[in-house]
Each structure stands twice: as structure tokens, then as C-alpha cells.
C-alpha positions, 0 to 999 in steps of 0.5 A: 470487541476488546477494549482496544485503542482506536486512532481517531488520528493516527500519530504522524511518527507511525505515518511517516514510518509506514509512509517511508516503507512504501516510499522505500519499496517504489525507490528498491523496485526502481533501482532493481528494474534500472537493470534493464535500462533506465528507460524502464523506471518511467513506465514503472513510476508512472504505473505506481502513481497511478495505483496510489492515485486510484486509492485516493480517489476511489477509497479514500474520499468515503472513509473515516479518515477523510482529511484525517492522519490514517495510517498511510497519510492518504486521508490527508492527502486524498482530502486536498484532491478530492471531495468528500465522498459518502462514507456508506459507500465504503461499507457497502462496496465490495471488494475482492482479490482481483482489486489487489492486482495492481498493488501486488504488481508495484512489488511483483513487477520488479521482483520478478525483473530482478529475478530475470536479472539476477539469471541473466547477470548474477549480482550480489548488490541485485540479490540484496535488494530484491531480497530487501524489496521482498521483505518490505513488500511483504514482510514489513507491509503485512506487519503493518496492516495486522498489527498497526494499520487495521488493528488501531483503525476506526474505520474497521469498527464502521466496516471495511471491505478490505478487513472483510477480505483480509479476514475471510469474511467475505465469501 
């Protein structure tokens, strides 16, 4: 282990930029699937709320970062919904690709909508955002975990599946 700096906390202006990102990619898919008519941004919303509130129950009461400032903010907020959990079960859960789905799917689903639209009505103001969607999603999101969120987080010393994933730790 180098001697890297671990956030027991990690600073609020890191937050709320990585906050602001993923806020940004749920407004850019909502826009985008608003193509299809408004009625498509409710199931949309609906279904990014339920993928956040499935990490803040299942993921976030048995981290280190449990009413804490993790790189996402979800500690502090899973702590004012949920109780503690056990921080073994973190370790020890295993986690795989297929767990990933529904998170793929907040930026896929509108991607792929965009794209049809872009097919069926060609727009540049359309392009610029699914183009901008896409580098948010992937782009920015992908720097954020390898360079901020896991790279200063403590509870990838403890364990965490997801690193262990990202990794190719896990078989």
C-alpha cells in the first residue's frame, strides 16, 4: 500500500461536484426521453429513484461511510433513512456485473431513446446532449470512481466488492 491520502470524510466541494454530475445525468436522460413525450419522464424519474434508493438501503447502512461525507453524499443521506447496518456484511457480499444493470440503465435507457430520436427527427440540440449525456455517464463518471471515489476511499482498504469487481479481483 503506498502512502496514499484516505478521506475518513470526503471534502463537501468533491460531493457536490460528483453530486451535480449525476444530478445532470438524470436531468440530460429526462430531457432527452422528453422527445417521446412527457409522459416518459415519470417512469424515467421513478425508476432512477428507485435505483438510488436500492444503494442507500442495500449498500450504504454497512459501509464505512455510514452517516459520513462519502464521495457520493449517499452516507449522510442513507443514515437519515436507514439504520446501521453491519459493516462485515459489506465485505463479505458478493457482488457481480449483473448487480450493475439497473445503474447502466439511468444512462442506457435514454441513450439508446435518443438515438432512435436522433433516426426519427434529426436534431442537433438532441445530438449535443445525448453526446453530453454520454460523456457524463461514462467519461466523467469513470474518472470519478478510479481517480477520486475509490482511489481516496477508506472503505476499499476495509474491502469492497465493487473495487473487487472493478478490479478483476473477483472471478
Amino acid at each position: 500500500m503506498t502512502n496514499e491520502k484516505i478521506y475518513q470524510e470526503f471534502p463537501w466541494y468533491l460531493v457536490l461536484g460528483v453530486s451535480l454530475v449525476g444530478l445532470m445525468i438524470y436531468i440530460l436522460g429526462a430531457i432527452i426521453l422528453a422527445g417521446f413525450g412527457f409522459v416518459w419522464i415519470v417512469p424515467y424519474l421513478i425508476f432512477g429513484f428507485w435505483v438510488e434508493w436500492r444503494v442507500l438501503k442495500i449498500g450504504c447502512p454497512h459501509c464505512y461511510y455510514y452517516n459520513k461525507l462519502c464521495c457520493f453524499g449517499k452516507g449522510k443521506v442513507s443514515a437519515w433513512l436507514f439504520k446501521k447496518g453491519d459493516p462485515q456484511k459489506f465485505v463479505t457480499d458478493s457482488f457481480s456485473w449483473l448487480d450493475l444493470v439497473p445503474d447502466f440503465l439511468v444512462s442506457l435507457i435514454p441513450i439508446i431513446g435518443g438515438i432512435i430520436l436522433l433516426f426519427i427527427d434529426f436534431s442537433v440540440v438532441r445530438f449535443v446532449l445525448l453526446l453530453l449525456l454520454a460523456i457524463l455517464a461514462f467519461g466523467v463518471t469513470g474518472f470519478i470512481r478510479s481517480q477520486i471515489a475509490c482511489k481516496f476511499c477508506q472503505q476499499r482498504l476495509i474491502g469492497c466488492p465493487a473495487e473487487q469487481l472493478f478490479s478483476g479481483a473477483n472471478k
